[in-house]
Residue frames relative to the residue before (quaternion, step in Angstrom):
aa qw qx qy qz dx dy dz
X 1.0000 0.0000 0.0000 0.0000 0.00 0.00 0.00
X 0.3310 -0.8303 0.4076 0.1869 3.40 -1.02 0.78
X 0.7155 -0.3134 0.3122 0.5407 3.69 -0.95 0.07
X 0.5336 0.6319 -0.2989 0.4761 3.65 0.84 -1.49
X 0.7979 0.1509 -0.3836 0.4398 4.12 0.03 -0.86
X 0.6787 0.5419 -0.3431 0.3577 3.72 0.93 -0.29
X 0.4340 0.5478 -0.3592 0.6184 3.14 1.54 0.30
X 0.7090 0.3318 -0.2942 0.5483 3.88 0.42 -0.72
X 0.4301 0.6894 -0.4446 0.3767 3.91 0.84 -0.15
X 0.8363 0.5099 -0.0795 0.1852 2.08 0.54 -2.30
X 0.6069 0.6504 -0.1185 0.4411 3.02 2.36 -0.52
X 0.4588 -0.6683 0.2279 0.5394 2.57 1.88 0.05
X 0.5712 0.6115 -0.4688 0.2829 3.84 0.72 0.24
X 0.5658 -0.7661 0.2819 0.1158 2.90 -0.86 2.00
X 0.3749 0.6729 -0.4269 0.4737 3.70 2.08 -0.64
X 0.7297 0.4850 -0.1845 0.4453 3.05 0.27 -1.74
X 0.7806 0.2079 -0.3888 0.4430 3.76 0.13 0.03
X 0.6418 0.4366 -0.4401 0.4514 3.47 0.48 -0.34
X 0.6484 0.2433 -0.5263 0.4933 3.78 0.40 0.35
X 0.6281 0.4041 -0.5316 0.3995 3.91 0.58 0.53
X 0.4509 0.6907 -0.3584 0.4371 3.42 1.42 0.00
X 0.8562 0.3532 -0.0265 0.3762 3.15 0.94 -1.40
X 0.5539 0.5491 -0.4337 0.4512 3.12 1.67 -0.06
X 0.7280 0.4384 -0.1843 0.4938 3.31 1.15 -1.11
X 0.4356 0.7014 -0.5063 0.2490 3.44 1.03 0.39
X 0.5406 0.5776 -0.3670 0.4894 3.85 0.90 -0.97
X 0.8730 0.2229 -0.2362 0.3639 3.44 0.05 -0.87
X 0.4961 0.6153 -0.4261 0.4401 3.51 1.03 -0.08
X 0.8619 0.1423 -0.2733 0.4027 3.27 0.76 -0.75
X 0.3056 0.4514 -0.6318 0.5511 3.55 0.84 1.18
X 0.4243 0.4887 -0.5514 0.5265 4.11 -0.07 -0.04
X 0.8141 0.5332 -0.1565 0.1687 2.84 -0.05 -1.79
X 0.7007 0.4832 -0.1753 0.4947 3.04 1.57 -1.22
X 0.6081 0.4772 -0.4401 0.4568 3.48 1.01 -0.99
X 0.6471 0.5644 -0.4633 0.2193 4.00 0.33 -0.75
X 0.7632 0.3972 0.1102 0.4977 2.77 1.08 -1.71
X 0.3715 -0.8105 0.4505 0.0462 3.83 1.02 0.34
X 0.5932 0.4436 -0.3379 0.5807 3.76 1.22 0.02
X 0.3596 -0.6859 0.5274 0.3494 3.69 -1.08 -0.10
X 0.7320 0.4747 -0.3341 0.3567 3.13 0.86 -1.50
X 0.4979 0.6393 -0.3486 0.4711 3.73 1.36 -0.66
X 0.3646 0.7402 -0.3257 0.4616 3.27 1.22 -0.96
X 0.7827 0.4193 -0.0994 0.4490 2.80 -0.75 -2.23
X 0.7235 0.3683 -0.4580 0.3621 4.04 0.05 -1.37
X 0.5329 0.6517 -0.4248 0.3329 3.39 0.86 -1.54
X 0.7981 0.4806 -0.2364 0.2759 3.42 0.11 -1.61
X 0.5767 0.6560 -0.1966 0.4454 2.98 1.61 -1.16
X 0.6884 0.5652 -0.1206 0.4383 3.48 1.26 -1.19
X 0.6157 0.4113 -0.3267 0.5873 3.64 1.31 -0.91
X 0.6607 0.5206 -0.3747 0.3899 3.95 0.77 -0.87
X 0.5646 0.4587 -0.4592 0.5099 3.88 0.92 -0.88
X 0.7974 0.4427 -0.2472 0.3273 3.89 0.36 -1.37
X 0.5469 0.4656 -0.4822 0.5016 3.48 1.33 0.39
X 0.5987 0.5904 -0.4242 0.3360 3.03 0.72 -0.81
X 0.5736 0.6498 -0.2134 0.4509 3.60 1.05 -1.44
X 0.8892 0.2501 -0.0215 0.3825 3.31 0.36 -1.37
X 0.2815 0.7993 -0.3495 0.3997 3.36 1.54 0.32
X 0.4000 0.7283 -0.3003 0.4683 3.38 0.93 -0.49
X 0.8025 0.3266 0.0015 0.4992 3.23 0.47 -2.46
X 0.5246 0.6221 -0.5152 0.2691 3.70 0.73 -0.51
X 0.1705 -0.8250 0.5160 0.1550 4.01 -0.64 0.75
X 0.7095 0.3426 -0.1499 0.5973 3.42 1.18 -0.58
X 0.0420 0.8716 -0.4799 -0.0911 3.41 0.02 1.49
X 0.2420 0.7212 -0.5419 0.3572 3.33 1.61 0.50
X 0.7355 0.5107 -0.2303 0.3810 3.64 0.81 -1.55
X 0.4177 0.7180 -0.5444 0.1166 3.96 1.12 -0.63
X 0.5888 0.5550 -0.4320 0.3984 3.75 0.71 -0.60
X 0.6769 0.4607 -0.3314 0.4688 3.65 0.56 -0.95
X 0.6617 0.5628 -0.3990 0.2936 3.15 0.93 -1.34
X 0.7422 0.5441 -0.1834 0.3457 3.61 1.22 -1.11
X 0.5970 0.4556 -0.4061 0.5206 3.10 1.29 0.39
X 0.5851 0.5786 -0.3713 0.4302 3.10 0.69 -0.75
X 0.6856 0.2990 -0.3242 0.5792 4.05 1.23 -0.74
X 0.4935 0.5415 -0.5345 0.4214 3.67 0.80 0.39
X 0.5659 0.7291 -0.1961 0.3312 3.09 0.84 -1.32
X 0.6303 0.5982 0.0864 0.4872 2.76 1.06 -1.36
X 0.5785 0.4935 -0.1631 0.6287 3.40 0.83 -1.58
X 0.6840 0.6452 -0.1803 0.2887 3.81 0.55 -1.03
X 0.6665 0.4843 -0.0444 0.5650 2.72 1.41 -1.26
X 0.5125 0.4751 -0.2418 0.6732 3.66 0.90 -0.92
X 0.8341 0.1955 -0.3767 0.3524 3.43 -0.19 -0.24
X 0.4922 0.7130 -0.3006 0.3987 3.32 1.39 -0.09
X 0.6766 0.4774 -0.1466 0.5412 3.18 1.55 -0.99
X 0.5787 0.6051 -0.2832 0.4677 3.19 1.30 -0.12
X 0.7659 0.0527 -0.1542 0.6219 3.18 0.97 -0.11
X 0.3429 -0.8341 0.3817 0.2025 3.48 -0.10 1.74
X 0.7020 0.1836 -0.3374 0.5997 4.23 0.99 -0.12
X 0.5071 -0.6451 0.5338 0.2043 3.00 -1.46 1.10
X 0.1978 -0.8634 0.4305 0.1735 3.95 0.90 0.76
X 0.4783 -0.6726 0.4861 0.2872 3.72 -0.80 0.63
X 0.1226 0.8931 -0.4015 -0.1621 3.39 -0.07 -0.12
X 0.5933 -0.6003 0.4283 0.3227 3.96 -0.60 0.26
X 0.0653 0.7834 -0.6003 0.1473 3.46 -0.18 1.29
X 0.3121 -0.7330 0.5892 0.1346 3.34 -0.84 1.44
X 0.3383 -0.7200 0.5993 0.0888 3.43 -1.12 1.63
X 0.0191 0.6781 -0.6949 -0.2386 3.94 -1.12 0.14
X 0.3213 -0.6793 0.6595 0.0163 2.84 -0.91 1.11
X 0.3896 -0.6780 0.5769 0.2358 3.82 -1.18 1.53
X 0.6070 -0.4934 0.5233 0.3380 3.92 -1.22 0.18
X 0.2070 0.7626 -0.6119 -0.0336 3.66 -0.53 0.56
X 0.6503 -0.4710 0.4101 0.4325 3.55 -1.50 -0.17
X 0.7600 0.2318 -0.2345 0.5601 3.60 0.56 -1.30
X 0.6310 -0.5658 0.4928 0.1970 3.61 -1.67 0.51
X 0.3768 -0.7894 0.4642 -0.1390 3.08 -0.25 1.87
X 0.5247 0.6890 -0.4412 0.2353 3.59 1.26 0.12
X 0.5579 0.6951 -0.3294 0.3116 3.02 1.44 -0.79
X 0.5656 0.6098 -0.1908 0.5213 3.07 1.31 -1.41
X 0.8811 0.2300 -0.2631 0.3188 3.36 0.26 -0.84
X 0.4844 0.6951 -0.3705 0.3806 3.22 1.59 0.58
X 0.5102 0.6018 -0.2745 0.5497 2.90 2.00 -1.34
X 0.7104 0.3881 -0.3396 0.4789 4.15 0.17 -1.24
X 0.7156 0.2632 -0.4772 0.4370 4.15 0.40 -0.31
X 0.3371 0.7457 -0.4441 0.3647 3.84 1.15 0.05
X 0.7878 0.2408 -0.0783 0.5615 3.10 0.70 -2.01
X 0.3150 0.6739 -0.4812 0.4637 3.79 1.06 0.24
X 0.7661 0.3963 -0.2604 0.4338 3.62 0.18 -1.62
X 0.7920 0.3866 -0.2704 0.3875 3.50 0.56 -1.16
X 0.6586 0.4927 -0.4423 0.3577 3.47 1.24 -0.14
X 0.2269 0.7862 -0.4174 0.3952 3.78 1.72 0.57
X 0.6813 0.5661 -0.2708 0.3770 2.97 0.51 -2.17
X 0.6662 0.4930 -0.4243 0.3648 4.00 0.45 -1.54
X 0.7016 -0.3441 0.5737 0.2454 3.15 -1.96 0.39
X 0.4652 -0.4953 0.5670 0.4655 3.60 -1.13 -0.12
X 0.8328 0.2799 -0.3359 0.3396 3.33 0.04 -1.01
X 0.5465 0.5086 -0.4903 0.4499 3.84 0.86 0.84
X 0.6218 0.5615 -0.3446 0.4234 3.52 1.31 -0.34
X 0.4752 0.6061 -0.3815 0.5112 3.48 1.81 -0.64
X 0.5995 0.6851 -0.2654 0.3176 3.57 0.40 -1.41
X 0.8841 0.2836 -0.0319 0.3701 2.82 0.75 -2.04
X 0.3537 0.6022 -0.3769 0.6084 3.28 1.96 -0.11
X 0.8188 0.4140 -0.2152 0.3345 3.57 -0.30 -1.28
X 0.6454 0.3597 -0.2833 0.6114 3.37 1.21 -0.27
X 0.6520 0.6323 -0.1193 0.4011 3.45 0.00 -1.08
X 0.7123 -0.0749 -0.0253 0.6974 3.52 0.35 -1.41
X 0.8039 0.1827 -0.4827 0.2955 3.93 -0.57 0.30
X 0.6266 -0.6429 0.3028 0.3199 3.36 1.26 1.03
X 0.3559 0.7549 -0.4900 0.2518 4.32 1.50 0.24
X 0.3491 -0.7539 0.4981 0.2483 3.23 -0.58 0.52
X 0.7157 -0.4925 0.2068 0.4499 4.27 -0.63 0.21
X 0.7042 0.5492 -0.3186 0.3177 3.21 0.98 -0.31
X 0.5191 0.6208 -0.0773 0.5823 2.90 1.95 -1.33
X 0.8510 0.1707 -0.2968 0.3982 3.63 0.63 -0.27
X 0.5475 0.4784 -0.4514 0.5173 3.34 1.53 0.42
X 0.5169 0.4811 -0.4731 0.5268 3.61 1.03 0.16
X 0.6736 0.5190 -0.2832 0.4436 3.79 0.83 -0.49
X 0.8288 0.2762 -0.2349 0.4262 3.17 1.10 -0.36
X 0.5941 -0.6250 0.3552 0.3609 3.32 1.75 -0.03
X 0.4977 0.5790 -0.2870 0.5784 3.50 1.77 0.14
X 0.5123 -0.5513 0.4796 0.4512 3.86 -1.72 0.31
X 0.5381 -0.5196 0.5117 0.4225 3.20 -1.26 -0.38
X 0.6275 0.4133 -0.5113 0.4172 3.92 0.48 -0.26
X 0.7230 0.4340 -0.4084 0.3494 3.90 1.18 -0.43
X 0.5662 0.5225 -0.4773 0.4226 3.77 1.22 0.46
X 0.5110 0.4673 -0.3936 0.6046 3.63 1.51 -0.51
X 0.8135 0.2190 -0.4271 0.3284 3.83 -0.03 -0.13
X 0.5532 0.4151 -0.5183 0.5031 3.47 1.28 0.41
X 0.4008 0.7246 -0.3444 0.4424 3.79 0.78 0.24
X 0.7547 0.4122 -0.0943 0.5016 2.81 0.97 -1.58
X 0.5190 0.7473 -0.2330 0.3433 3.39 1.42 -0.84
X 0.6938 0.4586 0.0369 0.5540 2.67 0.59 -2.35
X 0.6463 0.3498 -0.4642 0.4945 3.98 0.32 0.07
X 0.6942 0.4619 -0.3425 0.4329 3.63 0.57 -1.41
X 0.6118 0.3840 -0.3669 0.5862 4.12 0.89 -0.57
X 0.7354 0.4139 -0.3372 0.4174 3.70 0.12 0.64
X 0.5851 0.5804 -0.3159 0.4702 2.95 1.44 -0.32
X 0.6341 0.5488 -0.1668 0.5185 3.19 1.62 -1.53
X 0.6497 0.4814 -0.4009 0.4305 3.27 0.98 -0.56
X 0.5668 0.4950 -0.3818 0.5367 3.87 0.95 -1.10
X 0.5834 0.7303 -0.1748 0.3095 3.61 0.31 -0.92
X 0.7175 0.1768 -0.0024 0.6738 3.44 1.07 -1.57
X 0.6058 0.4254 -0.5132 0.4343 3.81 1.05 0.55
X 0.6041 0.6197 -0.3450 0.3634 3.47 1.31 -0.72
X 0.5207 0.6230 -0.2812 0.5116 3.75 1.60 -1.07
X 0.3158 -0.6973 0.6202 0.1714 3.74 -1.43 0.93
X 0.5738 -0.7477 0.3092 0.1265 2.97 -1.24 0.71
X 0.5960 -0.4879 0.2858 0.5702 3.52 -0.32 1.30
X 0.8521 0.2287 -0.2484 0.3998 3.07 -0.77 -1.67
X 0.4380 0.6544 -0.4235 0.4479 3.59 0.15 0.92
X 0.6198 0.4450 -0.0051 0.6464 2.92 1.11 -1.39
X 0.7282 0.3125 -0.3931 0.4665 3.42 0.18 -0.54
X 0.7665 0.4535 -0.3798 0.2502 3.75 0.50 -0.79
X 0.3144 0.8042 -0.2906 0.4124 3.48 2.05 0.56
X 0.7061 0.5590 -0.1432 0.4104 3.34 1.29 -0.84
């Protein structure tokens, strides 16, 4: 989408945002999911950064930036919903799994492995590590996106790997009382 429909948005014509709505819908709410690990949260989040562009469009000055700008109120949108619900609850999610030839358990031990430890992060380390990680932004680009320095996305960076490690780490270790009944 060009400058040209975020300029008519910005005028308030509703054509013009609902195809900026809709292009960026798919990937907003994958963002959305990796942060926050729920769908329907998902869905509000997403729902929540679209009403507040709409709203705040008006104020956007750099409409070169509207892409950044919208994550950054996802981002956001993420967080707010995060606080809304004060434990991040585990929940039971039925996997289908496709038939293959070789044996995929490993794999799928390793992804619910890195599943558990990516719980542990904060929201705002799951943003970080999403935004770098899976949409490939480098540090500058996602602390401009989020409105943060850049040494405080490299130390939540830095966070969010070392708490994953520890998590992969203390699943890989046997339990004591294991051990102990060895002796």
């Amino acid at each position: 989408m060009g400058i040209d429909v975020v300029e008519a948005a910005q005028r308030g014509d509703h054509e013009a945002f609902e195809a900026l709505a809709t292009a960026a819908g798919d990937r907003l709410f994958a963002i959305a999911c990796l942060i926050l690990r729920d769908r329907p949260r998902a869905e509000d989040a997403v729902q929540d950064a679209l009403v507040h562009a709409w709203r705040e469009l008006p104020s956007l000055r750099d409409l070169g930036r509207f892409d950044a700008w919208l994550r950054r109120l996802l981002v956001n949108a993420c967080a707010d919903q995060g606080r809304h619900q004060r434990r991040w609850a585990s929940e039971v999610k039925v996997i289908h799994l496709e038939p293959t030839t070789e044996d995929g358990a490993g794999s799928l031990a390793d992804r619910d492995q890195l599943e558990r430890g990516f719980r542990r992060l904060k929201p705002e380390q799951r943003a970080v590590v999403v935004l770098h990680f899976y949409l490939g932004l480098p540090v500058p680009e996602i602390a401009d996106t989020l409105g943060i320095p850049a040494g405080t996305v490299k130390s939540r960076l830095h966070y969010a790997t070392s708490t994953l490690r520890a998590a992969l780490e203390a699943d890989a270790r046997e339990p004591v009382a294991a051990r102990g009944r060895m002796a």
